[in-house]
N, C-alpha and C positions, 0 to 999 in steps of 0.2 A: 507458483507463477513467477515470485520475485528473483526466487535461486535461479530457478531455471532461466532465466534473460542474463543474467548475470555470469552464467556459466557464459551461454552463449556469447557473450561479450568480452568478454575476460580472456578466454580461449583464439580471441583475437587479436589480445594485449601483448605485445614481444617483451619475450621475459617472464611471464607469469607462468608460472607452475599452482595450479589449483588442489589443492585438498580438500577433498569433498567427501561428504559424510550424509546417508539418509537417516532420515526419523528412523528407522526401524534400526538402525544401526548406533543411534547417536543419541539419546533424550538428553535436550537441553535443559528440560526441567530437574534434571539429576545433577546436583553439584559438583557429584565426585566423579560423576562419568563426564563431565565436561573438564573437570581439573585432567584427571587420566589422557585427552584427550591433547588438552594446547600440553604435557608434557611428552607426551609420545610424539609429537606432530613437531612442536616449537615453528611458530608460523609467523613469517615478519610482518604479516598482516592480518586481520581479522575485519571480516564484515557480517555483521548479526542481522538479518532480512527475515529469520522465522518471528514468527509472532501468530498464535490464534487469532484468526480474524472472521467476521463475518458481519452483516446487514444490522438493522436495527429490531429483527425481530431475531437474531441471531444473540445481539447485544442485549435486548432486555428478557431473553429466554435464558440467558445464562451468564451473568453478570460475574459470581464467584469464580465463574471457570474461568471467565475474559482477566480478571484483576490478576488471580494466582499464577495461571500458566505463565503470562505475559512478565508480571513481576520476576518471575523465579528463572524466565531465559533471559532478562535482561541483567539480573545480580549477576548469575551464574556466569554469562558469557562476558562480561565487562568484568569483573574482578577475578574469575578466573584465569582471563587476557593478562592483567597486572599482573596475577600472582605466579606468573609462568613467563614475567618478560617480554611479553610480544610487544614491540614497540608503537606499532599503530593502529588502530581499529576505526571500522565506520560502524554507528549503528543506524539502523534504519525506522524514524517514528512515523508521524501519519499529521494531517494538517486537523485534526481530530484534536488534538492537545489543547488548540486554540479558544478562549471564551466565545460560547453561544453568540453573544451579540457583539463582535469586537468589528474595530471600523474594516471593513472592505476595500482592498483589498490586504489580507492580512498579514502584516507584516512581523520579522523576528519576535522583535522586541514587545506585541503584543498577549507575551505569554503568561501565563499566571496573573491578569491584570482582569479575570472576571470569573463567573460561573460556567464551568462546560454542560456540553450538552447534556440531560441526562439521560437519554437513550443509549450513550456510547461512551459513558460517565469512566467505567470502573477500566476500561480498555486503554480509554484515552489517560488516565491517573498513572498505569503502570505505564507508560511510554515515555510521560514526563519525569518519569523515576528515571527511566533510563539514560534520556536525554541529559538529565544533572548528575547522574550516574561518573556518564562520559566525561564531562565539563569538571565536575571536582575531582577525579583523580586526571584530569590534563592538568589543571590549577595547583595541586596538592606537589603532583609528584613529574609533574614536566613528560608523559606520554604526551602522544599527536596523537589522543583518542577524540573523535566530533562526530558531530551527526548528520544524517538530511532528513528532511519532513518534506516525503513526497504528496501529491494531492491520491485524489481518489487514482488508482489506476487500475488499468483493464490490458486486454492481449491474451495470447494462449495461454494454456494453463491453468485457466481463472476457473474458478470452482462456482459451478452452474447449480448449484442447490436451488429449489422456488423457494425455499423459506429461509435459508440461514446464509445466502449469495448477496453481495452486491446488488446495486440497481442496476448496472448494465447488462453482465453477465445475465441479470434474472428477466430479462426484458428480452434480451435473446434467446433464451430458452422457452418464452412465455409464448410469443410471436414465430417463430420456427414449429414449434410443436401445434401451435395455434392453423397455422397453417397448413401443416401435415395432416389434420385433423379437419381439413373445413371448417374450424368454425367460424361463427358468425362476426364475434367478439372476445376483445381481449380485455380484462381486467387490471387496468393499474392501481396501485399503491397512492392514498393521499390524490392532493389539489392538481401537483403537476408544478406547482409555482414556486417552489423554493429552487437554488440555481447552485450548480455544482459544477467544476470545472475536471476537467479528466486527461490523464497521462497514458500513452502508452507505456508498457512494461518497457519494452524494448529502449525509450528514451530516458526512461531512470535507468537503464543500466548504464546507458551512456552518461551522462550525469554523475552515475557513482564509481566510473572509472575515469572520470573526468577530475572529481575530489580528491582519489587519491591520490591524483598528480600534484595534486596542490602541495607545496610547502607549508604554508605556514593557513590553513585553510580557516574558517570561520568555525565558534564550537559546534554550531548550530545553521544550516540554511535552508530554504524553502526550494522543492523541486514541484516546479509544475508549468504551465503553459503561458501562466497570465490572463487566459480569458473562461467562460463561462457561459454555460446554456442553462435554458430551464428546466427541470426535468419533463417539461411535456415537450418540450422541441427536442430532448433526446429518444423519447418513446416516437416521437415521431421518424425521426432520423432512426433507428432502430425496424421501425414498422416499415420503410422503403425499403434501407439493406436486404433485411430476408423476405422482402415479396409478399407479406400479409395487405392481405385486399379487404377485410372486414374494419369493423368499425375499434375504437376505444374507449371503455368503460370507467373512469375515475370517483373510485370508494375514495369518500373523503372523510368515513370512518377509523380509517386507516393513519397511523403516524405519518407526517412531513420529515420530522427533524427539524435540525438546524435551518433556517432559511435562508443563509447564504455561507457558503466557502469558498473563499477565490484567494488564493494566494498573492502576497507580494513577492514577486520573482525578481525584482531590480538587482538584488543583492548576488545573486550567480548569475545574470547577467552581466553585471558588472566584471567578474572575474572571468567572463568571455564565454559562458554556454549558454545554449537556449535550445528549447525542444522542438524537434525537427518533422512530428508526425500531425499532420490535418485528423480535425475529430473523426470525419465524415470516411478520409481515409483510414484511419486507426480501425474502425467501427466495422467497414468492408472487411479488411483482412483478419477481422477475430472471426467474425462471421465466417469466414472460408477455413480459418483454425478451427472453430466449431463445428462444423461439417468433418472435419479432417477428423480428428478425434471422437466425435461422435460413431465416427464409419469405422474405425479401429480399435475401437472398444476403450480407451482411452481419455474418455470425458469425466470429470470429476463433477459428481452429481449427487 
């Protein structure tokens, strides 16, 4: 989801020539096939957006998988970068690094200053690797390597699994299908009351081609909206979009998570971006990307 906005994005930056490479072509998680790589390629820029991702039952279903993959493309693709000279890199972490209970909204400097969540423990550990990855060899050896910590984000692409997806993606698939089916009711996850803030894809790409224009950029910044719903005012907003008329069921046997993540966005504000997509509108057109790829065999599910 992430590559793909990015390409799209990029592809409309004057001057950028893209080197592009699929999983099936490329494992990150291979050191040597990555070193093989930034020496055949020598790229004046690098931005690392792969990372295993997936939900809280995705995160506490496979924990070992989340830490290693995650750890081993983040070594791999940042010291491999140094060790082949590419002058600048963005890596891409998650607002997930941040301590469970840290003050709202969360800000940089926040980091490492409590316990993370531990549903999303061992994912959020290798990203903070990454992130200080970047920061001590910019420190060490003078690269313009930094980072962004986008919030939760959605848009085409996004991988519609019911069990190992996101909450939004999984709430449109739940509601969509829900409705294709008649049924009565739908089933959510948890109370509904913990409150999550969300990005369109498309606006972090702009965001991360906005960074790389920076000269002298920050090691570390926060990409996201600045505001926050709860998740039952997104199951609701979700429940309009795709036309489900029946009721909503909330298991409160089911994990919450974290009970709040809301970015402090001041900080790339301040250096003049701000995201430009409405929830309500972001939500519509995945919804119609959803359809689009569902009808074309193309849904990652």
């Amino acid at each position: 989801m992430v590559g793909a906005a990015l390409v799209r994005r990029l592809r409309a930056e004057p001057g950028v020539q893209l080197v592009l490479k699929t999983r099936r072509e490329l494992d990150l998680t291979d050191a040597a096939a990555v070193a093989a790589f930034y020496a055949a390629e020598k790229p004046e820029a690098a931005i690392i957006a792969a990372a295993k991702v997936g939900g809280i039952h995705a995160n506490s279903t496979y924990p070992a998988d989340f830490i290693y993959s995650n750890l081993a493309v983040a070594t791999n693709t940042i010291h491999g970068a140094f060790m082949a000279g590419v002058p600048r890199l963005l890596f891409l972490g998650s607002s997930c690094i941040y301590p469970k209970h840290a003050a709202q909204p969360m800000a940089e400097d926040c980091l490492l200053t409590g316990e993370l969540e531990p549903t999303n423990e061992p994912y959020a550990i290798a990203k903070i690797a990454g992130l200080k990855l970047a920061q001590c060899y910019r420190r060490q050896h003078g690269v313009l390597f930094h980072s962004a910590m986008p919030t939760n984000l959605y848009g085409p692409g996004d991988n519609y699994h019911l069990q190992n997806s996101h909450v939004l993606p999984a709430l449109i698939r739940k509601f969509h299908e829900a409705k294709e089916a008649g049924r009565a009711e739908v089933v959510a996850w948890g109370t509904g009351a913990p409150k999550r803030e969300f990005l369109h894809v498309d606006d972090l790409a702009d965001a991360c081609a906005f960074l790389l224009r920076q000269e002298n950029p920050p090691d570390w910044v926060n990409v996201g909206t600045g505001t926050d719903v709860t998740i039952r005012e997104l199951t609701e907003l979700v429940r309009e979009v795709t036309g489900f008329e029946g009721k909503v069921v909330w298991d409160a046997t089911k994990p919450d998570g974290t009970p709040r993540k809301l970015l402090d966005v001041s900080r790339l504000t301040a250096l003049g971006w701000q995201a430009k997509t409405a929830l309500r509108d972001g939500v519509a057109r995945t919804y119609r990307d959803f359809l689009a790829e569902l009808a074309t065999g193309t849904l990652r599910s």
